[in-house]
TORSE-524621 format. One record per residue: x, y, z of N, C-alpha, C in turn; chain; residue in three letters; residue number from 1. Coordinates in steps of 0.02 Angstrom, whole numbers. Example, Ala and Ser with C-alpha at 12.3 -4.5 7.8 and 13.67 -1.06 7.14 Angstrom:
<rolums>
(rolum (660; -284; 390); (615; -225; 390); (660; -165; 390); A; ALA; 1)
(rolum (642; -112; 354); (684; -53; 357); (645; 2; 394); A; SER; 2)
</rolums>
This chain:
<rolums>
(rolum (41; -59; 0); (0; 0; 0); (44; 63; 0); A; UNK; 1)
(rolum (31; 142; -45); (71; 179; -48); (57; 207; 28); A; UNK; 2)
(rolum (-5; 218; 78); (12; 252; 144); (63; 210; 181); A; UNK; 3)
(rolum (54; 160; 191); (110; 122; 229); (191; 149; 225); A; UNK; 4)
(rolum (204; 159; 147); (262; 186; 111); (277; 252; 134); A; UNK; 5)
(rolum (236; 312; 131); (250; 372; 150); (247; 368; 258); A; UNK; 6)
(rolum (215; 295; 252); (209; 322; 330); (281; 313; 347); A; UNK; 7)
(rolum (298; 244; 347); (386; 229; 354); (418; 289; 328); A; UNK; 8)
(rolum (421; 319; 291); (471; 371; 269); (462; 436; 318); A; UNK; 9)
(rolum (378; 423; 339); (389; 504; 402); (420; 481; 444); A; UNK; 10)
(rolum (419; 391; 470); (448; 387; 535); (532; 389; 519); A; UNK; 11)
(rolum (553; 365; 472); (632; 372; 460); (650; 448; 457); A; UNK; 12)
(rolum (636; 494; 423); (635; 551; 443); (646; 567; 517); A; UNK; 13)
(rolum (573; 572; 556); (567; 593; 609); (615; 559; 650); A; UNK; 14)
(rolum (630; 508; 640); (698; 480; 691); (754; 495; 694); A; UNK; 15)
(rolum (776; 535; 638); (836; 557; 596); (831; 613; 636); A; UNK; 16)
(rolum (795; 642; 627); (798; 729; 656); (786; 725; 722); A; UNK; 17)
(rolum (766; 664; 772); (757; 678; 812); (853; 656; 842); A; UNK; 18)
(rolum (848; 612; 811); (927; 578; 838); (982; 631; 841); A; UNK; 19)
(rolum (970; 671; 773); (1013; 722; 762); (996; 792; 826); A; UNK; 20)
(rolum (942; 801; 825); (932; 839; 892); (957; 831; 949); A; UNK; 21)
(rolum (934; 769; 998); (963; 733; 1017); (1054; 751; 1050); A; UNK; 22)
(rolum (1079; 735; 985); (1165; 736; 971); (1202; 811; 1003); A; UNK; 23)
(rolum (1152; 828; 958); (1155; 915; 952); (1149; 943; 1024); A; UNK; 24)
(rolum (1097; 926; 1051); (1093; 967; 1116); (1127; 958; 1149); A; UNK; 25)
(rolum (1165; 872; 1158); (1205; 842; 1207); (1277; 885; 1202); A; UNK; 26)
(rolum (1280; 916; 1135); (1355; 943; 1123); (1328; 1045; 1145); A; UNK; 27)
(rolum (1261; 1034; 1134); (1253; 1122; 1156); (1279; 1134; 1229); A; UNK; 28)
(rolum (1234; 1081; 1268); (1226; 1086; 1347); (1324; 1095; 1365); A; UNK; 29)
(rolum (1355; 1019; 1346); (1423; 1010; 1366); (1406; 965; 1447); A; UNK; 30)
(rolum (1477; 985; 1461); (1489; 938; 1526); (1548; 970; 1566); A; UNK; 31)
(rolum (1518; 983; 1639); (1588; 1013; 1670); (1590; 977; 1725); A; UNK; 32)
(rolum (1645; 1007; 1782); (1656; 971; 1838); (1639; 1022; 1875); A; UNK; 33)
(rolum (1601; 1026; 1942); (1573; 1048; 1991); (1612; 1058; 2049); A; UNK; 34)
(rolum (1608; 1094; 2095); (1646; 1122; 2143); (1669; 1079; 2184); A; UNK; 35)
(rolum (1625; 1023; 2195); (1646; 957; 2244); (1662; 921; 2194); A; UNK; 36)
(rolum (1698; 922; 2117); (1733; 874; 2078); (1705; 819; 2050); A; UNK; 37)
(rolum (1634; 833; 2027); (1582; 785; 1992); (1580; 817; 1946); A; UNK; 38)
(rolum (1579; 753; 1889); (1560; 770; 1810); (1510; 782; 1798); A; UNK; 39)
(rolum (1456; 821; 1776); (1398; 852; 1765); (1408; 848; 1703); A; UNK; 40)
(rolum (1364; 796; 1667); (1323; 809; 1578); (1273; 767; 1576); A; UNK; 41)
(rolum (1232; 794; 1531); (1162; 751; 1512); (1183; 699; 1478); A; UNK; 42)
(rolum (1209; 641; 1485); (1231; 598; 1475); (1192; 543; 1426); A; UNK; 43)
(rolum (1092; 547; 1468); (1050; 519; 1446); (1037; 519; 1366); A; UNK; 44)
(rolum (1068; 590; 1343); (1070; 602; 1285); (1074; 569; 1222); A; UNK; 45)
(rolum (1150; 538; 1240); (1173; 501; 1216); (1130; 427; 1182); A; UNK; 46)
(rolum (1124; 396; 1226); (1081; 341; 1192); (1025; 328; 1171); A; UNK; 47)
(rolum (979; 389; 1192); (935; 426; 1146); (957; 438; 1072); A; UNK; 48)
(rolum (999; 479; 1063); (1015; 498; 998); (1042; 433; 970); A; UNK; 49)
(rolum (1076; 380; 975); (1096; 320; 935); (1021; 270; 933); A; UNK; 50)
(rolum (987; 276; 971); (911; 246; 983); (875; 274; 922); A; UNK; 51)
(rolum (861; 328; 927); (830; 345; 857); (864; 337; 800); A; UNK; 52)
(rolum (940; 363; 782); (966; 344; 747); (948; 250; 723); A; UNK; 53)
(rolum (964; 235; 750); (944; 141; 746); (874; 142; 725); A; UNK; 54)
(rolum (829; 150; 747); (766; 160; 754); (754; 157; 643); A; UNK; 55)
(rolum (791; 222; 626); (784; 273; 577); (800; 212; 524); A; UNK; 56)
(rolum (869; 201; 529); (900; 143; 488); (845; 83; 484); A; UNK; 57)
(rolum (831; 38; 527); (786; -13; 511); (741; 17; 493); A; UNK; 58)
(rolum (678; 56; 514); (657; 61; 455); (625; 89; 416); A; UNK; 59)
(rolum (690; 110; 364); (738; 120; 274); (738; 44; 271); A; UNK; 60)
(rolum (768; 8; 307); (785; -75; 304); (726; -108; 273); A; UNK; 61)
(rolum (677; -109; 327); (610; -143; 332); (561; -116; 257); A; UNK; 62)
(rolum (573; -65; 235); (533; -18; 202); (570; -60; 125); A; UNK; 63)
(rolum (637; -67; 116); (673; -86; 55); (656; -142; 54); A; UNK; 64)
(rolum (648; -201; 84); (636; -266; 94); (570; -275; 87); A; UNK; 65)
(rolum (519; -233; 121); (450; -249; 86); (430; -232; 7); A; UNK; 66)
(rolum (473; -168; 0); (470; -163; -97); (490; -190; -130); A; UNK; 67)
(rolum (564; -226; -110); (585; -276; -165); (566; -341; -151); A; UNK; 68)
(rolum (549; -375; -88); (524; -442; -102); (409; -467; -109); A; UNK; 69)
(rolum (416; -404; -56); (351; -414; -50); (268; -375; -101); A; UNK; 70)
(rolum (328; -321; -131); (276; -299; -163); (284; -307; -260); A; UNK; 71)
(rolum (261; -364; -270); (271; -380; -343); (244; -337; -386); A; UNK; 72)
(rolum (167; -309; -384); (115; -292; -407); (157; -225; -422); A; UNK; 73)
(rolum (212; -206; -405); (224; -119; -440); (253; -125; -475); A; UNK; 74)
</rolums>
């Protein structure tokens, strides 16, 4: 079905930009050391942004694999 097609492509998108956001902020915020000598950064960031990233990639993956094996009829 072509909605299925455009839907996967908003979610690969939207995972992309979110991952990239994500990345981005983690490098806006930064990371310092605190007066009592603790590392302070949003750390959480991080695997967020490779989470969507991953997310984004499969599926492009899932999306190529249903057009070339599963959808004959195009």
């Amino acid at each position: 079905m072509i909605i299925k097609k455009y839907v996967l492509n908003k979610v690969a998108i939207s995972c992309w930009v979110l991952s990239g956001l994500f990345l981005i902020i983690y490098k806006a915020i930064g990371s310092y050391v605190d007066n009592e000598g603790i590392l302070v950064e949003p750390f959480f960031l991080i695997p967020f942004g490779y989470l969507f990233l991953f997310i984004g990639i499969t599926s492009v993956l899932i999306q190529c694999v249903n057009n070339k094996f599963f959808n004959k009829h195009l």
